[in-house]
Structure formats: C-alpha cells, structure tokens
Biopython code that builds the backbone (N, CA, C, O; Angstrom):
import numpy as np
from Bio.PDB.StructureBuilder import StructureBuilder

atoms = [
    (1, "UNK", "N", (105.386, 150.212, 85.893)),
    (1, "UNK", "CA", (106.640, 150.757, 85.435)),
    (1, "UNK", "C", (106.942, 150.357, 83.995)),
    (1, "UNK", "O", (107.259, 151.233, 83.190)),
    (2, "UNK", "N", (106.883, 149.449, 83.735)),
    (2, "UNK", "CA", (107.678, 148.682, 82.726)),
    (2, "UNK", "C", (106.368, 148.761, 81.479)),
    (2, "UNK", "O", (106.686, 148.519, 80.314)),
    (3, "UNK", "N", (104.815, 149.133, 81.837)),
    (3, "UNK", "CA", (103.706, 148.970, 81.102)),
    (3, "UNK", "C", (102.910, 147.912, 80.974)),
    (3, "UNK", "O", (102.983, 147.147, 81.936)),
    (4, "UNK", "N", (102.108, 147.564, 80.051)),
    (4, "UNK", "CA", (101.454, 146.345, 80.169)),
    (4, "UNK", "C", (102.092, 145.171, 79.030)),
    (4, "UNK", "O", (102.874, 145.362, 78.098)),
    (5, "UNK", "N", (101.531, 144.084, 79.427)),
    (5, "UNK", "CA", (101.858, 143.161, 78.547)),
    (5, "UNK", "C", (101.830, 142.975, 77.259)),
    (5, "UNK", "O", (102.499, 142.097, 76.716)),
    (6, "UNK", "N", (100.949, 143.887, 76.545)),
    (6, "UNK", "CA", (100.860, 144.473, 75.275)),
    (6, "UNK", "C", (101.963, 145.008, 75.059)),
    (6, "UNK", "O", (102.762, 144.604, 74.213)),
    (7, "UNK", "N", (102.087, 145.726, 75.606)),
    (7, "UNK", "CA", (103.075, 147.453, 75.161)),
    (7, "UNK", "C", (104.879, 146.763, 75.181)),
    (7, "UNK", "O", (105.851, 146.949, 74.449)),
    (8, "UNK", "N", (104.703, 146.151, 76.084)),
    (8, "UNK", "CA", (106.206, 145.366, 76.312)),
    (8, "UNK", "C", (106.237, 143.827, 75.110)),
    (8, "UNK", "O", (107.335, 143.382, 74.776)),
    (9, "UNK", "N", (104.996, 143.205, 74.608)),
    (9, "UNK", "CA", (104.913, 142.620, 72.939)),
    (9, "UNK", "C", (105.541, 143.737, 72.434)),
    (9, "UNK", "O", (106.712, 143.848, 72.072)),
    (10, "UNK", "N", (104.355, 144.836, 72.445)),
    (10, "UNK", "CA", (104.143, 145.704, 71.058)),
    (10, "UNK", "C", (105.876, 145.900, 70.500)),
    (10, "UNK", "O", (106.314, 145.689, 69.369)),
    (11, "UNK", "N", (106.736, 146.446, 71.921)),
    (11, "UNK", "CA", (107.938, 146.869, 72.126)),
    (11, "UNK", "C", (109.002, 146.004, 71.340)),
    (11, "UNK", "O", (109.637, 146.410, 70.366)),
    (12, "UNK", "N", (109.099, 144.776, 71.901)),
    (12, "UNK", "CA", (109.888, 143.526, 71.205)),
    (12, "UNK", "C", (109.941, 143.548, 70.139)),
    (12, "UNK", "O", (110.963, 143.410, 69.465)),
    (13, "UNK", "N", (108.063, 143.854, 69.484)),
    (13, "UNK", "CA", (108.038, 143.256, 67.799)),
    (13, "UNK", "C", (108.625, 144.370, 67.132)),
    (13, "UNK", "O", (109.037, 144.333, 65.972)),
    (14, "UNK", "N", (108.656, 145.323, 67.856)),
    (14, "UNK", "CA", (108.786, 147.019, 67.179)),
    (14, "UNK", "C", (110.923, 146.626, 66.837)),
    (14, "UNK", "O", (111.552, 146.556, 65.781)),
    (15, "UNK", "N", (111.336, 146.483, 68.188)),
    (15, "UNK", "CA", (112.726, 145.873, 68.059)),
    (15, "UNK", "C", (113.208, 144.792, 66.866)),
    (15, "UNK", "O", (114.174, 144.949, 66.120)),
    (16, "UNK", "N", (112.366, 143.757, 66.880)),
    (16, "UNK", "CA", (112.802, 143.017, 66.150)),
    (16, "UNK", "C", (112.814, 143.243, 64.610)),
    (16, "UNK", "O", (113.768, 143.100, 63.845)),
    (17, "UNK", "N", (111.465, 143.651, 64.310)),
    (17, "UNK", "CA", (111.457, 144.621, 63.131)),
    (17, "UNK", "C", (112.465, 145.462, 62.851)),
    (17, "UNK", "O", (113.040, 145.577, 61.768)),
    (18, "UNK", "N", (112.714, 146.176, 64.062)),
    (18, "UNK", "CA", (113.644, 147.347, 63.133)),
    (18, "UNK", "C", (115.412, 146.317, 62.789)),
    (18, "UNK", "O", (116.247, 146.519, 61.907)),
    (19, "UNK", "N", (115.396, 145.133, 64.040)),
    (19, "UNK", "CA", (116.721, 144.724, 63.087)),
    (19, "UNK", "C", (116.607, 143.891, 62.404)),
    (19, "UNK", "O", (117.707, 143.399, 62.151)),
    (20, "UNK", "N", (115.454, 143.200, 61.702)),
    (20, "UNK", "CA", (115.398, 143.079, 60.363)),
    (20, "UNK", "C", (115.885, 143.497, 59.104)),
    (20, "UNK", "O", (116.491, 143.153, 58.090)),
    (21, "UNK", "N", (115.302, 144.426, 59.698)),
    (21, "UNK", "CA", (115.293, 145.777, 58.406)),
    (21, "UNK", "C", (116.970, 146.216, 58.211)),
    (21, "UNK", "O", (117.643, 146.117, 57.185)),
    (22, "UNK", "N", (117.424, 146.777, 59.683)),
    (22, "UNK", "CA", (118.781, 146.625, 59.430)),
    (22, "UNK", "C", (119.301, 146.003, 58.913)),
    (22, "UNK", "O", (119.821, 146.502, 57.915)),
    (23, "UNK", "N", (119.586, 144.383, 59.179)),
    (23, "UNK", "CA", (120.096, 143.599, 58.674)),
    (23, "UNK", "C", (119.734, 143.492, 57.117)),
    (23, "UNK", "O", (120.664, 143.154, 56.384)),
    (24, "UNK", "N", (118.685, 143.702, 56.622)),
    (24, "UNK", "CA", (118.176, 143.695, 55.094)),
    (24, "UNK", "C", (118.579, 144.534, 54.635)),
    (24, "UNK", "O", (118.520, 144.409, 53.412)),
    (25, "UNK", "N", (119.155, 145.733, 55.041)),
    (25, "UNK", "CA", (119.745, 146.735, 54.348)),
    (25, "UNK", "C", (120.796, 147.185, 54.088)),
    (25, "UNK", "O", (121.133, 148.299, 53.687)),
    (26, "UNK", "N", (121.609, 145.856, 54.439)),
    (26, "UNK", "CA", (123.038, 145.166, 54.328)),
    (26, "UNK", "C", (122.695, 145.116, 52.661)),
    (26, "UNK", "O", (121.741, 144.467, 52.231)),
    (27, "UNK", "N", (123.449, 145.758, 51.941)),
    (27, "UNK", "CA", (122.773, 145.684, 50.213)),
    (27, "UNK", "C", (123.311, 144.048, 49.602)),
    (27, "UNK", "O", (124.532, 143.962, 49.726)),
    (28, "UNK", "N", (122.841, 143.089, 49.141)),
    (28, "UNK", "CA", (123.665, 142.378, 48.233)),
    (28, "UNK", "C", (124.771, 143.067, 47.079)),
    (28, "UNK", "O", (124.681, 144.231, 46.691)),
    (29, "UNK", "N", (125.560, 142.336, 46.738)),
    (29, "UNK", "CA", (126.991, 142.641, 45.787)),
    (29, "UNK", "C", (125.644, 143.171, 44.626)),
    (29, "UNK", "O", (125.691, 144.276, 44.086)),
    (30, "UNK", "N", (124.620, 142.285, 44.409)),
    (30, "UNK", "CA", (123.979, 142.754, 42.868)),
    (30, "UNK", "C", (123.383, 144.226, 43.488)),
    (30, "UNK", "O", (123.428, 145.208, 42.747)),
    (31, "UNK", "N", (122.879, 144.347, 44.727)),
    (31, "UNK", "CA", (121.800, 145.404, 45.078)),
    (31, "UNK", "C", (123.113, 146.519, 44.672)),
    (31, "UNK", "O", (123.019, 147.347, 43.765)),
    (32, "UNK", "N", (124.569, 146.307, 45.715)),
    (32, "UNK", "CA", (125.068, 147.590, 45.593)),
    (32, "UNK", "C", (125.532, 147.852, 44.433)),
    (32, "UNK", "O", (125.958, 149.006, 44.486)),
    (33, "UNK", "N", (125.729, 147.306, 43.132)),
    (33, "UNK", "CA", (125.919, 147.361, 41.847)),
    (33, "UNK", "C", (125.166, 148.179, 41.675)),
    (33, "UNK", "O", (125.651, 149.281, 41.417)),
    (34, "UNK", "N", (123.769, 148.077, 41.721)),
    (34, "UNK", "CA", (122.467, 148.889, 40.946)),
    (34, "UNK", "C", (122.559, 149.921, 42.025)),
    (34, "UNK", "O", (122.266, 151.057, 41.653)),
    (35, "UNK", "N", (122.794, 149.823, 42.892)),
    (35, "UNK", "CA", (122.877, 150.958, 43.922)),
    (35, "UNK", "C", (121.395, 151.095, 44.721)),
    (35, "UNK", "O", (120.469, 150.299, 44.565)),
    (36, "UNK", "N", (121.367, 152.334, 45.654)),
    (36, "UNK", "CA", (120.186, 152.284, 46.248)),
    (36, "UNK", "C", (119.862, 153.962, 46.968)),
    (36, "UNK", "O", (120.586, 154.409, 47.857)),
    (37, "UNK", "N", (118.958, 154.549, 46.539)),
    (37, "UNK", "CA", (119.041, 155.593, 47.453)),
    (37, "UNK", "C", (118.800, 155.778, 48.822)),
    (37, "UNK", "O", (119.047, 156.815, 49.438)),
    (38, "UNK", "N", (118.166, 154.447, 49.427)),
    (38, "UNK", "CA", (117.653, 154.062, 50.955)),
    (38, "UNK", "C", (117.510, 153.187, 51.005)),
    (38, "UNK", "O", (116.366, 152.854, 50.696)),
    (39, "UNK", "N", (118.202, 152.379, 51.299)),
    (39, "UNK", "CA", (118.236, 150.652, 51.256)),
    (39, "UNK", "C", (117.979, 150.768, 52.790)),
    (39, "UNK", "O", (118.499, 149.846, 53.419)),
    (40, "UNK", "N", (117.282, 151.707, 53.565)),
    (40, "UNK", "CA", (116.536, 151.087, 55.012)),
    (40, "UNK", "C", (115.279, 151.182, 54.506)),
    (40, "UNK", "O", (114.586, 150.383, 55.135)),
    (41, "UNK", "N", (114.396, 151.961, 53.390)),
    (41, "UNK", "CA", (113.294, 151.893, 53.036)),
    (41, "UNK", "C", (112.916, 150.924, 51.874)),
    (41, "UNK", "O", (111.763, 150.593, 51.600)),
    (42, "UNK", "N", (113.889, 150.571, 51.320)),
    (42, "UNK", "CA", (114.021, 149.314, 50.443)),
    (42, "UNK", "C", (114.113, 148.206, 51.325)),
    (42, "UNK", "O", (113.145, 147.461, 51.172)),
    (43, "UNK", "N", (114.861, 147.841, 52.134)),
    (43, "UNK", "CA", (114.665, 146.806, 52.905)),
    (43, "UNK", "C", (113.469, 146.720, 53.809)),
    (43, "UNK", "O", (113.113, 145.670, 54.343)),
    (44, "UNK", "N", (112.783, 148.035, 53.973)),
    (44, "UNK", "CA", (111.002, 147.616, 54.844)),
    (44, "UNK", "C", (110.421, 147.378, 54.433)),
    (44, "UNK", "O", (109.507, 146.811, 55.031)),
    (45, "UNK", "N", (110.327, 147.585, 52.795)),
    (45, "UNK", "CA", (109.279, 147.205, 51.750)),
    (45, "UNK", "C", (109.682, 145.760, 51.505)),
    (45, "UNK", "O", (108.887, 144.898, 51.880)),
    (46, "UNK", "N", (111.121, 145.286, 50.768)),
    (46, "UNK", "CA", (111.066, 143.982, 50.823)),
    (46, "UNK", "C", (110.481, 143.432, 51.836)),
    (46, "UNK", "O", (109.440, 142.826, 51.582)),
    (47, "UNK", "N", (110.931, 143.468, 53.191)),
    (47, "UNK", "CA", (110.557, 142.428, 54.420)),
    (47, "UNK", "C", (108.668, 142.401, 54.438)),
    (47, "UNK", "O", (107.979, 141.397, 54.618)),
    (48, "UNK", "N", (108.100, 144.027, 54.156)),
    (48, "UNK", "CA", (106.766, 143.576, 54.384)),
    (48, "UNK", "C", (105.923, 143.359, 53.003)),
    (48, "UNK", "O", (104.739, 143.444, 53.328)),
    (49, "UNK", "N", (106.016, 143.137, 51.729)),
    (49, "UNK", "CA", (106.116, 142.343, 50.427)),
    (49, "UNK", "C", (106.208, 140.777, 51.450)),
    (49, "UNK", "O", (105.222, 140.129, 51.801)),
    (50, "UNK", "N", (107.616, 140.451, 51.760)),
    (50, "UNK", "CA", (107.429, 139.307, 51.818)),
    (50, "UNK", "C", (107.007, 138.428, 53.301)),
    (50, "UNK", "O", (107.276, 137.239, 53.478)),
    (51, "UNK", "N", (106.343, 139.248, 54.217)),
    (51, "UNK", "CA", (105.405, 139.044, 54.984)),
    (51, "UNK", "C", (104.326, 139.021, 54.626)),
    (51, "UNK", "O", (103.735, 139.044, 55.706)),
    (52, "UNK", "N", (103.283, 138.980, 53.583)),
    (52, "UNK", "CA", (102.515, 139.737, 52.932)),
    (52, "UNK", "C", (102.321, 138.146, 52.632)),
    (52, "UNK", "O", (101.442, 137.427, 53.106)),
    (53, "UNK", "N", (103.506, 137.720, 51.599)),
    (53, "UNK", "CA", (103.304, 136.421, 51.041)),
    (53, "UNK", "C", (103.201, 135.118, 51.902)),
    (53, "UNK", "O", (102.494, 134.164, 51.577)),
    (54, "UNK", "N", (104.004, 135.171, 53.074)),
    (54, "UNK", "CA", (104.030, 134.105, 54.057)),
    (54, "UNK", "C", (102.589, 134.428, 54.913)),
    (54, "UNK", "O", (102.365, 133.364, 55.491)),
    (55, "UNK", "N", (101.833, 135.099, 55.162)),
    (55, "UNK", "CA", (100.651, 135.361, 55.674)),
    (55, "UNK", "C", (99.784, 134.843, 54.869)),
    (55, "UNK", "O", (98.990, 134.035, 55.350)),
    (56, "UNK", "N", (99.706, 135.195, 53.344)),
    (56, "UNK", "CA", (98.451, 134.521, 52.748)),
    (56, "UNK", "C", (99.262, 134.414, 51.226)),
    (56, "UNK", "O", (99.534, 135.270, 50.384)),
    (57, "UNK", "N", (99.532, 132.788, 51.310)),
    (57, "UNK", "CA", (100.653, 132.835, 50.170)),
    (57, "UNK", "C", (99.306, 132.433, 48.936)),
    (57, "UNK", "O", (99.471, 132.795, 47.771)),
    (58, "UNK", "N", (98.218, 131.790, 49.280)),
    (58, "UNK", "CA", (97.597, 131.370, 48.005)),
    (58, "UNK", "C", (97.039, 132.735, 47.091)),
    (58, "UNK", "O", (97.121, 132.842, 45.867)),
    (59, "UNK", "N", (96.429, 133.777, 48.086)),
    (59, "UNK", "CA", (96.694, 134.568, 48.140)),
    (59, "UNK", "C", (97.725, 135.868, 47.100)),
    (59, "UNK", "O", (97.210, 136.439, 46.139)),
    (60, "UNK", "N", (98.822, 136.066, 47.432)),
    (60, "UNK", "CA", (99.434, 136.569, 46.702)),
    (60, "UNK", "C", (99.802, 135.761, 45.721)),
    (60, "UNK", "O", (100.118, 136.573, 44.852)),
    (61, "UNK", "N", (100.015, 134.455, 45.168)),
    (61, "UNK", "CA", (99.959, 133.607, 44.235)),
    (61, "UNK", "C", (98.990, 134.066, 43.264)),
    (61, "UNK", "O", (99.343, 134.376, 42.126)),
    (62, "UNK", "N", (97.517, 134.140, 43.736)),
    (62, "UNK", "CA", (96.696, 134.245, 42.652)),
    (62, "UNK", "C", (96.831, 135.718, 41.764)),
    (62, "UNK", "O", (96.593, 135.939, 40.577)),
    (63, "UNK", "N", (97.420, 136.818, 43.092)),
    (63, "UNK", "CA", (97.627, 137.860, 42.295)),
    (63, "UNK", "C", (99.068, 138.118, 41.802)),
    (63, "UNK", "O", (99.270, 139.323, 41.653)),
    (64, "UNK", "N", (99.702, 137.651, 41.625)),
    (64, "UNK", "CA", (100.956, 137.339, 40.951)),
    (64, "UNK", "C", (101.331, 137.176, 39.285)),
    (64, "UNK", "O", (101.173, 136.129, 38.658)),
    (65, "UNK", "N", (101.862, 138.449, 38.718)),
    (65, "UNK", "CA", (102.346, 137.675, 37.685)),
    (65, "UNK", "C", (103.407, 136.613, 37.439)),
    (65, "UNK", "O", (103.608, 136.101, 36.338)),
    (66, "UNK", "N", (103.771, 136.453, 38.054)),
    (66, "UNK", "CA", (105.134, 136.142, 38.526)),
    (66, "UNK", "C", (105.242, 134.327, 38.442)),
    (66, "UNK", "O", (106.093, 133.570, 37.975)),
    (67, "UNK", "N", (103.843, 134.094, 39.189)),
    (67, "UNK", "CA", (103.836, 132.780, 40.219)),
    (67, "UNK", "C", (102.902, 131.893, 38.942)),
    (67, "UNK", "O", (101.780, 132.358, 38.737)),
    (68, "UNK", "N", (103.220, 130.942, 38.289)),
    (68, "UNK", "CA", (102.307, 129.551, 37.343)),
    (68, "UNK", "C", (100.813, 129.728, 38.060)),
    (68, "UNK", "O", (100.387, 130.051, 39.169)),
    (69, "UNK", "N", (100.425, 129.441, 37.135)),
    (69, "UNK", "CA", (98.708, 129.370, 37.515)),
    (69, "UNK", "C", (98.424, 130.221, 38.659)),
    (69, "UNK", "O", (98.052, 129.724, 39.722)),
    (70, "UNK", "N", (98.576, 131.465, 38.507)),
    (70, "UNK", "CA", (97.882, 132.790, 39.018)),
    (70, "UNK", "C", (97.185, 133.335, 38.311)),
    (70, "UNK", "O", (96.625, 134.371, 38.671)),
]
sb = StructureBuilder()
sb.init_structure("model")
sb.init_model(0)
sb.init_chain("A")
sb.init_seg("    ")
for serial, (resi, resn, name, xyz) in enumerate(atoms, 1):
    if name == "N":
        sb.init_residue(resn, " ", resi, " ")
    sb.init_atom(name, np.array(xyz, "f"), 0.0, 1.0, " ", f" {name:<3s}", serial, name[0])
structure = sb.get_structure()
C-alpha cells in the first residue's frame, strides 16, 4: 500500500526539500529590495549551490573565486 522503503525515503526527502525551498523563498529585506522574479526558483538554486558546497567543500573551494587559496 504505502510502497517500498525507498519510495516512502524517496517521498520524505522530496517533502523536505520542497519546504526548504519554501521557507528560502521567504525573500530577505535586501533580496526583496532587489526584487525577484521567482524566488521559488531562486531559492532551489541557492539551497542546491549550497548543498553542492557542504558535500564536497574542498572541492568547491578550489573552484571558487571567491574562497583564499583556490
């Protein structure tokens, strides 16, 4: 009924993700200044950018302009 133990993960992570994203697309005072034309697709890109970095931070470090000795 309910599926397999995968599908009911898969389900959760799919949930939790999406209120992430919600919640990220709560704009900051600076974001809604500059404004946004989809701050739910601006907020999926931030969140997976910065999943990206917590997965393999040396990683995005080295390709970073951003980050000292990259």
């Amino acid at each position: 009924m309910g599926g397999t133990a995968d599908d009911q993960d898969d389900q959760h992570d799919q949930r939790r993700d999406d209120e992430r994203v919600s919640e990220r697309a709560e704009l900051l005072p600076e974001e809604q200044e500059a404004g946004s034309d989809d701050p739910v697709d601006q907020a999926a890109a931030i969140l997976e950018e910065s999943e990206e970095r917590t997965d393999d931070p040396d990683g995005t470090r080295r390709n970073s302009s951003q980050t000292p000795g990259g």
